[in-house]
PQR file with spaces between the fields and no chain letter, atoms N, CA, C, O and H, PARSE charges and radii, in Angstrom:
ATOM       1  N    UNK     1    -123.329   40.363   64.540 -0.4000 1.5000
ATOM       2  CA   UNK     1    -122.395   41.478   64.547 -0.0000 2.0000
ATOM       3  C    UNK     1    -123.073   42.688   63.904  0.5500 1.7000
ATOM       4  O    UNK     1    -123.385   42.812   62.720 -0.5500 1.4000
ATOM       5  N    UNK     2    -123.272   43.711   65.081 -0.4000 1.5000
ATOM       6  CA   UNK     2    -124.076   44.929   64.721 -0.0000 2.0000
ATOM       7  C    UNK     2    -123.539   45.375   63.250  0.5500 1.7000
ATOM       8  O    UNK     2    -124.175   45.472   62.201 -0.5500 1.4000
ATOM       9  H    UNK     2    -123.019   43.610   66.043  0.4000 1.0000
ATOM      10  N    UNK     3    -122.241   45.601   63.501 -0.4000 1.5000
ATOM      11  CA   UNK     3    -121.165   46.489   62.463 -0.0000 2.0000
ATOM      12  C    UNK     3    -121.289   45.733   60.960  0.5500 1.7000
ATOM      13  O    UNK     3    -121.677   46.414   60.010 -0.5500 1.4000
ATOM      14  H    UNK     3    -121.725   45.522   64.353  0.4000 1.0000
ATOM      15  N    UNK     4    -121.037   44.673   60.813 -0.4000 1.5000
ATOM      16  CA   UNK     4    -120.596   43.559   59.707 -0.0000 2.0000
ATOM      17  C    UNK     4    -122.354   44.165   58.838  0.5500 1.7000
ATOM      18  O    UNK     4    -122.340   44.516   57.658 -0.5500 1.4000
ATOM      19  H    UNK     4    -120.722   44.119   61.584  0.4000 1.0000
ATOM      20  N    UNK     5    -123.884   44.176   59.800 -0.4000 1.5000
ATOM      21  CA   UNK     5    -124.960   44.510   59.175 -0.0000 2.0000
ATOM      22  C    UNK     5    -124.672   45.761   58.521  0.5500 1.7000
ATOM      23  O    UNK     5    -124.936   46.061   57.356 -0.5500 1.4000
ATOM      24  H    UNK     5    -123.895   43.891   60.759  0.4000 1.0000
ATOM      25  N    UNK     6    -124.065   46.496   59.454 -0.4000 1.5000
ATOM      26  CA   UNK     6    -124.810   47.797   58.688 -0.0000 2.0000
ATOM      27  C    UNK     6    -123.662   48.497   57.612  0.5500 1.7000
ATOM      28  O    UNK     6    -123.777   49.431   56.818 -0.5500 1.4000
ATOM      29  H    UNK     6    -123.851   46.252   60.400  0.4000 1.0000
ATOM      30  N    UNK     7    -122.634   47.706   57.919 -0.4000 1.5000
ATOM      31  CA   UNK     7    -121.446   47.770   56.547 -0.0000 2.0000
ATOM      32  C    UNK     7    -121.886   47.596   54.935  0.5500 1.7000
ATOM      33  O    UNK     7    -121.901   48.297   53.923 -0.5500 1.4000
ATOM      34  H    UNK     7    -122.540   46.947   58.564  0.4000 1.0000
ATOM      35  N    UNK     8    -122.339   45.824   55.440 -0.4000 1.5000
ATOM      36  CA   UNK     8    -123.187   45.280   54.309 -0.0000 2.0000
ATOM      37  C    UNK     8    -124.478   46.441   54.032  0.5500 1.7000
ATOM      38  O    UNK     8    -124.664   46.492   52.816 -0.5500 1.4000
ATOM      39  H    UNK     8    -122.327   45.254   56.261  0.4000 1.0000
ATOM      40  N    UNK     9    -124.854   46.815   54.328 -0.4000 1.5000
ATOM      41  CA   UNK     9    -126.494   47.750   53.977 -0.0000 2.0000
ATOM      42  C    UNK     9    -125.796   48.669   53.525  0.5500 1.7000
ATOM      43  O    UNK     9    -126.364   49.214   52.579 -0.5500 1.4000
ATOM      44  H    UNK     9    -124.703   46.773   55.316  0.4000 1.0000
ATOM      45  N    UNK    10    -124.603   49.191   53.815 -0.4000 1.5000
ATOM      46  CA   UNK    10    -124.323   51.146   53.836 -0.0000 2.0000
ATOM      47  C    UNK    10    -123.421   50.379   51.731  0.5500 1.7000
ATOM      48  O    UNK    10    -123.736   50.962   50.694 -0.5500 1.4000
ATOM      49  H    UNK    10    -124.141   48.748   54.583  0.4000 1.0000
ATOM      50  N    UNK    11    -122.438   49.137   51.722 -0.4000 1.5000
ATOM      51  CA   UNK    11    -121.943   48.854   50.283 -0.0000 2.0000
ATOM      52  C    UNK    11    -122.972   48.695   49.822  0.5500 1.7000
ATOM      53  O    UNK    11    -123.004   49.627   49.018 -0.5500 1.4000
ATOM      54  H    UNK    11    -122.182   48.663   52.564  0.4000 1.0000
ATOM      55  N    UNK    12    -124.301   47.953   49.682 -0.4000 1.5000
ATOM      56  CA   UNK    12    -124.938   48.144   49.026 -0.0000 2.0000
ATOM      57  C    UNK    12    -125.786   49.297   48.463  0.5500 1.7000
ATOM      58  O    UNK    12    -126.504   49.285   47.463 -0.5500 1.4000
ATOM      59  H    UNK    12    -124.275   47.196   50.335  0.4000 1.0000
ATOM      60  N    UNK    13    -125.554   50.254   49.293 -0.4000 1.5000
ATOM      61  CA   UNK    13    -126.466   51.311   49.040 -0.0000 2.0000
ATOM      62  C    UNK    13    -125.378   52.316   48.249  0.5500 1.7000
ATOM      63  O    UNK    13    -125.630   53.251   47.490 -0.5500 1.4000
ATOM      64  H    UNK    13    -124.971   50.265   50.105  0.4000 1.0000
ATOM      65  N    UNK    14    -123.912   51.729   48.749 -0.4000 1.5000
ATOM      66  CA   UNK    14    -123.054   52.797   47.920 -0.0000 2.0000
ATOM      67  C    UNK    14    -123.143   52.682   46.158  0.5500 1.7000
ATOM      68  O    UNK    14    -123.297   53.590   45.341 -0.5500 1.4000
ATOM      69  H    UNK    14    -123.707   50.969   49.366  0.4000 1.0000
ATOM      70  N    UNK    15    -123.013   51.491   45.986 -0.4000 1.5000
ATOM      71  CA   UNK    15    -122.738   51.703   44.290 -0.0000 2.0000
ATOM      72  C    UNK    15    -121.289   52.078   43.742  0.5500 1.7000
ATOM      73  O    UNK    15    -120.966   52.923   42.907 -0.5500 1.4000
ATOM      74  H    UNK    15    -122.887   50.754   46.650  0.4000 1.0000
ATOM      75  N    UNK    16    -120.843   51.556   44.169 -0.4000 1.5000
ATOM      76  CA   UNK    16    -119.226   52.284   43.636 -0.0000 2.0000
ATOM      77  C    UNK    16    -118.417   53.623   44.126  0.5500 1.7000
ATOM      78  O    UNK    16    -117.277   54.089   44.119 -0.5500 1.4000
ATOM      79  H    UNK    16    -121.106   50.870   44.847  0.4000 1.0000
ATOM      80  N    UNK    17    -119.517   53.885   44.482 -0.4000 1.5000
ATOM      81  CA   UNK    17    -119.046   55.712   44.758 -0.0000 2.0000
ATOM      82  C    UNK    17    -117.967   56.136   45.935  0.5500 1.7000
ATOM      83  O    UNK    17    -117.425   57.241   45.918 -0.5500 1.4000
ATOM      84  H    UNK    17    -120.443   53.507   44.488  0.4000 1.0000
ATOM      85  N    UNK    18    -117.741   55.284   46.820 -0.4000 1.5000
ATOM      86  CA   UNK    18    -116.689   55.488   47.822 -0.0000 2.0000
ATOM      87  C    UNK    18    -115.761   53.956   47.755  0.5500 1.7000
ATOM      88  O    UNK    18    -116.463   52.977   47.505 -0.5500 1.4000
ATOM      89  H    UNK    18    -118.181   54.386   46.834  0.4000 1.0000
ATOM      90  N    UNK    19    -114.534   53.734   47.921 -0.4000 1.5000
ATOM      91  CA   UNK    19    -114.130   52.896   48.194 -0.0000 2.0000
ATOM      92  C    UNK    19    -113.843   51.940   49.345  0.5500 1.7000
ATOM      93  O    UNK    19    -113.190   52.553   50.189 -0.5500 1.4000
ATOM      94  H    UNK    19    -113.963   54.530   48.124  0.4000 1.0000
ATOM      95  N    UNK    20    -114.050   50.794   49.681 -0.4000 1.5000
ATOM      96  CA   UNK    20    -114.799   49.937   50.622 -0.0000 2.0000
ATOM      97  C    UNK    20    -113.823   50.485   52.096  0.5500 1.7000
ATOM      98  O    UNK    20    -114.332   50.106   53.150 -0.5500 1.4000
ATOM      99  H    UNK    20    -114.580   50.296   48.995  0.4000 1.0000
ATOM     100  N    UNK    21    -112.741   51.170   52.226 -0.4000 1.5000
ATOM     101  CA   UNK    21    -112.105   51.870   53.396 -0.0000 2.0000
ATOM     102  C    UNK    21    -112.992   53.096   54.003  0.5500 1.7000
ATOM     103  O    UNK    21    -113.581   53.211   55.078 -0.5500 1.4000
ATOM     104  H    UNK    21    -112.327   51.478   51.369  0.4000 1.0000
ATOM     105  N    UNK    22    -112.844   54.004   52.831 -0.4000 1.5000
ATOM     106  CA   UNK    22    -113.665   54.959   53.182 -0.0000 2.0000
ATOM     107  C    UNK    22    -115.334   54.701   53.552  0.5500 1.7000
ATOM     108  O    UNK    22    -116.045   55.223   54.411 -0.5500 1.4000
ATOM     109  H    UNK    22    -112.365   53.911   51.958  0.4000 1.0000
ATOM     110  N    UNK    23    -115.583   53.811   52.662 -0.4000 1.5000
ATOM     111  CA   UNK    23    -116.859   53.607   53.397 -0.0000 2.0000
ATOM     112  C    UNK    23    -117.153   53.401   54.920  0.5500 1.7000
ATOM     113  O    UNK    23    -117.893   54.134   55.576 -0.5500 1.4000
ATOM     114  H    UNK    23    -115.005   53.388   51.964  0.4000 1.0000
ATOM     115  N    UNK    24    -116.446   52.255   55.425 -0.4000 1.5000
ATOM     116  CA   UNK    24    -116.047   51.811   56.849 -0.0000 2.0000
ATOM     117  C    UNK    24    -115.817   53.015   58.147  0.5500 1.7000
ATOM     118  O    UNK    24    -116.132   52.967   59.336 -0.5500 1.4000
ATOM     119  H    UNK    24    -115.845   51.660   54.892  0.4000 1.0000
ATOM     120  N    UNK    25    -115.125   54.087   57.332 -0.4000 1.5000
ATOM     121  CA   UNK    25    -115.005   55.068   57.951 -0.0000 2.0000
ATOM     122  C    UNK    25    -116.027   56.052   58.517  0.5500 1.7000
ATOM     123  O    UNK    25    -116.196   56.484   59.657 -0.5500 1.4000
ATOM     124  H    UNK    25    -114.868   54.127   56.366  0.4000 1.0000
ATOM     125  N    UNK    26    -116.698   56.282   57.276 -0.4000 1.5000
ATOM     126  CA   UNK    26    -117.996   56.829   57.150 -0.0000 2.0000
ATOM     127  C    UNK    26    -118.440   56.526   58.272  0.5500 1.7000
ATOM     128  O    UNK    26    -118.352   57.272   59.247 -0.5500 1.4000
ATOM     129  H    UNK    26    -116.560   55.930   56.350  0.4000 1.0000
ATOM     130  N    UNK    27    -119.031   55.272   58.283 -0.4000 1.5000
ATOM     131  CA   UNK    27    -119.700   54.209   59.853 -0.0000 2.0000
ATOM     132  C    UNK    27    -119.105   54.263   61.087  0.5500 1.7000
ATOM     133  O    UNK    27    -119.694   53.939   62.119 -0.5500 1.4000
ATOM     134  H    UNK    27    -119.102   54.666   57.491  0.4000 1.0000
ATOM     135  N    UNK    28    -117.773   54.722   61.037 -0.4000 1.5000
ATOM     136  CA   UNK    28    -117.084   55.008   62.396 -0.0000 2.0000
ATOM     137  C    UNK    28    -116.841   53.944   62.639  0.5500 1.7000
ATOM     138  O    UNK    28    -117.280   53.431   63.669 -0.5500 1.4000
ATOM     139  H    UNK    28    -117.295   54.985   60.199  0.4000 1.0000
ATOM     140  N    UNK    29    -115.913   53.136   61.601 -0.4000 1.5000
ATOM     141  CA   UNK    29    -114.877   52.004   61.957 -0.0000 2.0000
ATOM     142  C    UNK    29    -113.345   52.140   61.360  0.5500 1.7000
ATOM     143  O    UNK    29    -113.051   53.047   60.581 -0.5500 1.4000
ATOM     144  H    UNK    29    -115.557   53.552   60.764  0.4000 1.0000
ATOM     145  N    UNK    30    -112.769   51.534   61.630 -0.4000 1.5000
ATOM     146  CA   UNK    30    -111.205   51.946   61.553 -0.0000 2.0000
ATOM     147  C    UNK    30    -110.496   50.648   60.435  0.5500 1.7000
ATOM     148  O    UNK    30    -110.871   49.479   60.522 -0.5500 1.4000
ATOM     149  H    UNK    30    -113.008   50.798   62.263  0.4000 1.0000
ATOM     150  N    UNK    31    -109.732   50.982   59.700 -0.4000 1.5000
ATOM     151  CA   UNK    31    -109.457   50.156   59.003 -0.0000 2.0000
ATOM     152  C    UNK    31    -109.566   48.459   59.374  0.5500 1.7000
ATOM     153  O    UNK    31    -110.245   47.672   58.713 -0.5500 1.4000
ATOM     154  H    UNK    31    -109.427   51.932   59.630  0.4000 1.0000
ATOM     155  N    UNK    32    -108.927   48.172   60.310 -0.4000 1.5000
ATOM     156  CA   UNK    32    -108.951   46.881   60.208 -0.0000 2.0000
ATOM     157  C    UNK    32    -110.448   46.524   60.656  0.5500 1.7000
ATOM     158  O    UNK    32    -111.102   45.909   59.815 -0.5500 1.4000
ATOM     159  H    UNK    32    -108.376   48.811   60.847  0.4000 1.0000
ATOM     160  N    UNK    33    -111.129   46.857   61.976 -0.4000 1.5000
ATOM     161  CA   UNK    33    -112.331   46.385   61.680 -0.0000 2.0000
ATOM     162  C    UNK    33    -113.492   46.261   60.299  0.5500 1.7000
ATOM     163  O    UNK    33    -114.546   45.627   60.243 -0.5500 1.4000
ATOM     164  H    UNK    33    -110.597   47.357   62.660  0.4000 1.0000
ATOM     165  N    UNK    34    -112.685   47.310   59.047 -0.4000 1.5000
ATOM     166  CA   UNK    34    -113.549   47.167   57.973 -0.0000 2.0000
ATOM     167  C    UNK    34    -112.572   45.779   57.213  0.5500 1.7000
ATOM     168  O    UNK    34    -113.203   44.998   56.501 -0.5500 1.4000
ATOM     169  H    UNK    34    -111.828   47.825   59.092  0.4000 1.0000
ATOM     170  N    UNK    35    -111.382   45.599   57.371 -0.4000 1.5000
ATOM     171  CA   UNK    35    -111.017   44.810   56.847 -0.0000 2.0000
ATOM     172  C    UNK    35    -111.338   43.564   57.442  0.5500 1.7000
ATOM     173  O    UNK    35    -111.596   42.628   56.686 -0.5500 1.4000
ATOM     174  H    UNK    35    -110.869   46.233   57.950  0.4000 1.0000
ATOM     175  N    UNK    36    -111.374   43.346   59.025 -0.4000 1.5000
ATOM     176  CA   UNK    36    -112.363   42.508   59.307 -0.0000 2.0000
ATOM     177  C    UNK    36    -113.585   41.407   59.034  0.5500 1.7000
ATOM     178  O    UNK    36    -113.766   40.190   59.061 -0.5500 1.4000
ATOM     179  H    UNK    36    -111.165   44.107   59.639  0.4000 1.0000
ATOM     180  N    UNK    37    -114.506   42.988   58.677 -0.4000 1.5000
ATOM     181  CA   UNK    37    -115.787   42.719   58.153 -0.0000 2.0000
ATOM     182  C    UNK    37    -115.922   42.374   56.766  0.5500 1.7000
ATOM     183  O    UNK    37    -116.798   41.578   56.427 -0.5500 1.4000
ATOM     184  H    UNK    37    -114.359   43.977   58.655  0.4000 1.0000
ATOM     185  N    UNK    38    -115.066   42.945   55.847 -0.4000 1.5000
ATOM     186  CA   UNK    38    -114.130   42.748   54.444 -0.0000 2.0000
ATOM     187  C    UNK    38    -114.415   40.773   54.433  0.5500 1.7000
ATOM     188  O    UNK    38    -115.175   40.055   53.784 -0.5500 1.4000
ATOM     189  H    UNK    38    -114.355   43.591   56.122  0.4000 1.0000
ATOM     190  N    UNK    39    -113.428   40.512   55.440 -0.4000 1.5000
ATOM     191  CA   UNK    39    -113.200   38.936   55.351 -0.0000 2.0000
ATOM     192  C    UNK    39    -114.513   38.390   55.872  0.5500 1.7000
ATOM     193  O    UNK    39    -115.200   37.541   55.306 -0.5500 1.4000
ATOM     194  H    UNK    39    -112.810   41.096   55.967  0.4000 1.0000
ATOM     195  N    UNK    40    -114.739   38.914   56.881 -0.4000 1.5000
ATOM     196  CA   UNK    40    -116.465   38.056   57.299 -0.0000 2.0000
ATOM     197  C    UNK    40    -117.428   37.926   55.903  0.5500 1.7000
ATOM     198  O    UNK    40    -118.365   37.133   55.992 -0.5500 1.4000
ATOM     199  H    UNK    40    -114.181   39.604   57.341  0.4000 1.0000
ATOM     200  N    UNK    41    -117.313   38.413   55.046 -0.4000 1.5000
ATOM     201  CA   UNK    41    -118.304   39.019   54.154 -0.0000 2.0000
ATOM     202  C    UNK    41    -118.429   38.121   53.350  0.5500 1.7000
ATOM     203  O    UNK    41    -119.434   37.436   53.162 -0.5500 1.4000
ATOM     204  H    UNK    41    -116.552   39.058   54.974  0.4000 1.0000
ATOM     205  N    UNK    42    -117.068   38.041   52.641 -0.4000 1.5000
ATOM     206  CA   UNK    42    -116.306   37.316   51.579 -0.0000 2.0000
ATOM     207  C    UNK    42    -116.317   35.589   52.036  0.5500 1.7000
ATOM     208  O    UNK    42    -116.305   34.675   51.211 -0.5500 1.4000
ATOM     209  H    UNK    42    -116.251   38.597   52.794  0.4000 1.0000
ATOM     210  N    UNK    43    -116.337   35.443   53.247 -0.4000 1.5000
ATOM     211  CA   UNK    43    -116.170   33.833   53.616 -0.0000 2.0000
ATOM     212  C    UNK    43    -117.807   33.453   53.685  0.5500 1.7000
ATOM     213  O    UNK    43    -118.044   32.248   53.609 -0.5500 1.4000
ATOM     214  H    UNK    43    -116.347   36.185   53.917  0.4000 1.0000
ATOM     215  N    UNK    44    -118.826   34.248   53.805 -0.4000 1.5000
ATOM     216  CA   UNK    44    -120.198   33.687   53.406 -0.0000 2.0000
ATOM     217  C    UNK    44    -121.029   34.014   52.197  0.5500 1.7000
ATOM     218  O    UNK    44    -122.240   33.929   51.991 -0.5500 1.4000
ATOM     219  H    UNK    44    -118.633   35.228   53.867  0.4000 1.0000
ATOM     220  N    UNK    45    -119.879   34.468   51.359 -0.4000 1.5000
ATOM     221  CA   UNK    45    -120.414   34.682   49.992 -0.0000 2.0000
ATOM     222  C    UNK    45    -121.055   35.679   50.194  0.5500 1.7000
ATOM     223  O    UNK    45    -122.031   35.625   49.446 -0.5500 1.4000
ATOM     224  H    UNK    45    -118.896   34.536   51.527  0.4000 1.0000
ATOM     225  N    UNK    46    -121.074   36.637   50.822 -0.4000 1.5000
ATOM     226  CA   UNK    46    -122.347   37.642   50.627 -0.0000 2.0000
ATOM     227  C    UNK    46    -121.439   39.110   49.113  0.5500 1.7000
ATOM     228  O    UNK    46    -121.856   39.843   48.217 -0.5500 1.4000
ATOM     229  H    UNK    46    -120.281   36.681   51.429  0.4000 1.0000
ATOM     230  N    UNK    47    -120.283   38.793   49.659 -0.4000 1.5000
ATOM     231  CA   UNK    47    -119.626   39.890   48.745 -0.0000 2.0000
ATOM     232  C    UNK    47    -118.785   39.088   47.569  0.5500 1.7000
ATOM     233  O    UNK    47    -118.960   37.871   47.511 -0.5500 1.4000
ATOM     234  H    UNK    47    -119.944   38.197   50.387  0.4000 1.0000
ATOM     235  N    UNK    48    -118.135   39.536   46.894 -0.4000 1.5000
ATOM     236  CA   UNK    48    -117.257   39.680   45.928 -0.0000 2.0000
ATOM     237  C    UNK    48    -116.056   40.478   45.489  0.5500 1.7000
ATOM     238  O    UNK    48    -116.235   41.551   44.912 -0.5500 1.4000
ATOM     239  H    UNK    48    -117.993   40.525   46.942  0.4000 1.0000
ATOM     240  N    UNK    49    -114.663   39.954   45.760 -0.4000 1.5000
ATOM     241  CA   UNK    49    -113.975   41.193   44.830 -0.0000 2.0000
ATOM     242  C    UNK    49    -114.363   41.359   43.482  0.5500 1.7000
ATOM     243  O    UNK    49    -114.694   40.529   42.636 -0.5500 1.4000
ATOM     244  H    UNK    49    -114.517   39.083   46.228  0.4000 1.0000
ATOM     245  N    UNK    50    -114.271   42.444   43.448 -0.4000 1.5000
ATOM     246  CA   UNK    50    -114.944   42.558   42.184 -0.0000 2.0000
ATOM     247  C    UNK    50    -115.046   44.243   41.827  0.5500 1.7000
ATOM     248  O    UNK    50    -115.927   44.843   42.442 -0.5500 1.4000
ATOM     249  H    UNK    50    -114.002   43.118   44.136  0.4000 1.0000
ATOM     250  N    UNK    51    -114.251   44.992   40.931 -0.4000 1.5000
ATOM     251  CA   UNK    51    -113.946   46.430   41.017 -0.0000 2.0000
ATOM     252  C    UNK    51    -115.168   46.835   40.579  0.5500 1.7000
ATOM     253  O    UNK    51    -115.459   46.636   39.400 -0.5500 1.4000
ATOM     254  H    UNK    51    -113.535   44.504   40.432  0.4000 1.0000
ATOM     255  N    UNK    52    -116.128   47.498   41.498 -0.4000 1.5000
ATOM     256  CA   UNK    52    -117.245   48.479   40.835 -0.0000 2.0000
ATOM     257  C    UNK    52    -117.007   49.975   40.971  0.5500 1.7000
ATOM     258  O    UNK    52    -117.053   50.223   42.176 -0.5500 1.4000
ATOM     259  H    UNK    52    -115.892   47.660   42.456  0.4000 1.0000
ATOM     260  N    UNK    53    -116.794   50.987   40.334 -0.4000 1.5000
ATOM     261  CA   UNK    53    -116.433   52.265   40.222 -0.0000 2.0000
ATOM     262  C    UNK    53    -115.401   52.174   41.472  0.5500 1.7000
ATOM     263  O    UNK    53    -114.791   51.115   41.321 -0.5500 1.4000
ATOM     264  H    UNK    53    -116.756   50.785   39.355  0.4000 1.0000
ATOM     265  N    UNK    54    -114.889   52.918   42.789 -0.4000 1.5000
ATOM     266  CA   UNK    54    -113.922   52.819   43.246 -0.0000 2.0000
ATOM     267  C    UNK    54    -113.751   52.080   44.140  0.5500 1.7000
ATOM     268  O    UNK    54    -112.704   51.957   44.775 -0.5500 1.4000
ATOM     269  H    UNK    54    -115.384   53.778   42.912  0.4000 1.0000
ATOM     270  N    UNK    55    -114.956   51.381   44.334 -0.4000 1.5000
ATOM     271  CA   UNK    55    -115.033   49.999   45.482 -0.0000 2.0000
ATOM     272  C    UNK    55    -114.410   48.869   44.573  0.5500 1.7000
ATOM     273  O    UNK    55    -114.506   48.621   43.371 -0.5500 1.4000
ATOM     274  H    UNK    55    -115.807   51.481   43.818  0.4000 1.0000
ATOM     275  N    UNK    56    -113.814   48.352   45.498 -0.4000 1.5000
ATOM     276  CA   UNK    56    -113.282   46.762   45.267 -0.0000 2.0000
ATOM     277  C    UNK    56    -113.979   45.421   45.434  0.5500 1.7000
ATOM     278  O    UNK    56    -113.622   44.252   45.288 -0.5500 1.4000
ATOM     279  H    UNK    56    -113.736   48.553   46.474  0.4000 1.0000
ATOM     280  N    UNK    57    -115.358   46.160   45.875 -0.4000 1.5000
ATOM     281  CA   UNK    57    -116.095   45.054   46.694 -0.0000 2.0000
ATOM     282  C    UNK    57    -117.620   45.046   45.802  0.5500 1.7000
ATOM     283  O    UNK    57    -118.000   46.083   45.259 -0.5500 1.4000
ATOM     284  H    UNK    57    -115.647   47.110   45.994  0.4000 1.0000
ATOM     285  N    UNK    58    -118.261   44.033   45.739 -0.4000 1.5000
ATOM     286  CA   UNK    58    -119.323   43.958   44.960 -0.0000 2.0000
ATOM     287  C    UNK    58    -120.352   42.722   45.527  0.5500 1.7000
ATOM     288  O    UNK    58    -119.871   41.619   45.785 -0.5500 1.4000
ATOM     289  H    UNK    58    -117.952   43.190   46.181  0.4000 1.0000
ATOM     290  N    UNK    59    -121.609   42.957   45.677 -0.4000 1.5000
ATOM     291  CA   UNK    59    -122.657   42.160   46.362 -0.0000 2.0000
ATOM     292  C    UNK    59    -122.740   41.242   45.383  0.5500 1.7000
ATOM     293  O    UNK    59    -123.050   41.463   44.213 -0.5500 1.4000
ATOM     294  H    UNK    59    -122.000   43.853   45.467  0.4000 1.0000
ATOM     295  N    UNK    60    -122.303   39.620   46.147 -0.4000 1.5000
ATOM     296  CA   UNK    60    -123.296   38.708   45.427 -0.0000 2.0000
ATOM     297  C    UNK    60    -124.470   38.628   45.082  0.5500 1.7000
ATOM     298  O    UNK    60    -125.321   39.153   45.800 -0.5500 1.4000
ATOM     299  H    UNK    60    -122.052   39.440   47.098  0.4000 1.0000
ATOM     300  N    UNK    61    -124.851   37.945   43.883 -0.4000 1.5000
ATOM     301  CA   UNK    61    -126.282   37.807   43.137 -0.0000 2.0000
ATOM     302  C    UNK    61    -127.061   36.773   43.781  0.5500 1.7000
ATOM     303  O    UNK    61    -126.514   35.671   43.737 -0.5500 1.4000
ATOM     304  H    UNK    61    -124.161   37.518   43.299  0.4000 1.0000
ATOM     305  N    UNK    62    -127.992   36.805   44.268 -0.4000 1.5000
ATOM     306  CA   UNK    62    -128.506   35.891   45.037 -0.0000 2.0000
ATOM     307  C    UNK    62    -129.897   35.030   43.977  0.5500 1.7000
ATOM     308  O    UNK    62    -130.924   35.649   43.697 -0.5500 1.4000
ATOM     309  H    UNK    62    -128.436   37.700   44.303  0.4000 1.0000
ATOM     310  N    UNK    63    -129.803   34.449   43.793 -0.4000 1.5000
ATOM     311  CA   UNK    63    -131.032   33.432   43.046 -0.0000 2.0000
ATOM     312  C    UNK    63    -131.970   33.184   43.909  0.5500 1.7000
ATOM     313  O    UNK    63    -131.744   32.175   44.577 -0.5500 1.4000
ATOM     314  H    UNK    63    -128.969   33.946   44.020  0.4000 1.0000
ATOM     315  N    UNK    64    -133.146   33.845   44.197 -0.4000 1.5000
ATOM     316  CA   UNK    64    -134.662   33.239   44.495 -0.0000 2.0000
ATOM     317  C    UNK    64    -134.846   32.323   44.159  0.5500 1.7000
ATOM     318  O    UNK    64    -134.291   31.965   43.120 -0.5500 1.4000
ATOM     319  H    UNK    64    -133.329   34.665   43.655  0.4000 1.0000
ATOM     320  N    UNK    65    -135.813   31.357   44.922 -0.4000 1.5000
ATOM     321  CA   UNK    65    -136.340   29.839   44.257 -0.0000 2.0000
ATOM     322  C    UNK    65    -138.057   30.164   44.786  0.5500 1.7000
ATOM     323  O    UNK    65    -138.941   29.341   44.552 -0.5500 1.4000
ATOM     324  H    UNK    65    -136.263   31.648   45.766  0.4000 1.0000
C-alpha cells in the first residue's frame, strides 16, 4: 500500500508538529483513509498511541540484533 508507506515516512519525519489528521491531509488523503492507515499501522506494531507534541501517534522502537 503506496499510501500506508509514505504516511509512515511523512509521521516520522513530522515529530509532533502536525497532528496525525492533518498530516494525512497534507498527503492528499481524507480522513478515513488516514484513519485507515492509523489502524494498518497500529496492528503491525509499527506505531503507537502515544501523545508526542500534537500527534497522537508515535513510531515504535525497533531493537537491532
Amino acid at each position: 500500500m503506496k499510501n500506508k508507506t509514505q504516511y509512515y515516512k511523512a509521521l516520522s519525519a513530522n515529530r509532533g508538529q502536525h497532528n496525525e489528521i492533518d498530516l494525512g491531509e497534507q498527503l492528499g488523503l481524507d480522513e478515513q483513509e488516514t484513519q485507515a492507515i492509523l489502524a494498518l499501522l497500529l496492528s503491525e506494531n509499527k506505531i503507537k498511541y502515544e501523545r508526542k507534541g500534537v500527534c497522537n501517534y508515535s513510531l515504535m522502537k525497533t531493537v537491532k540484533k
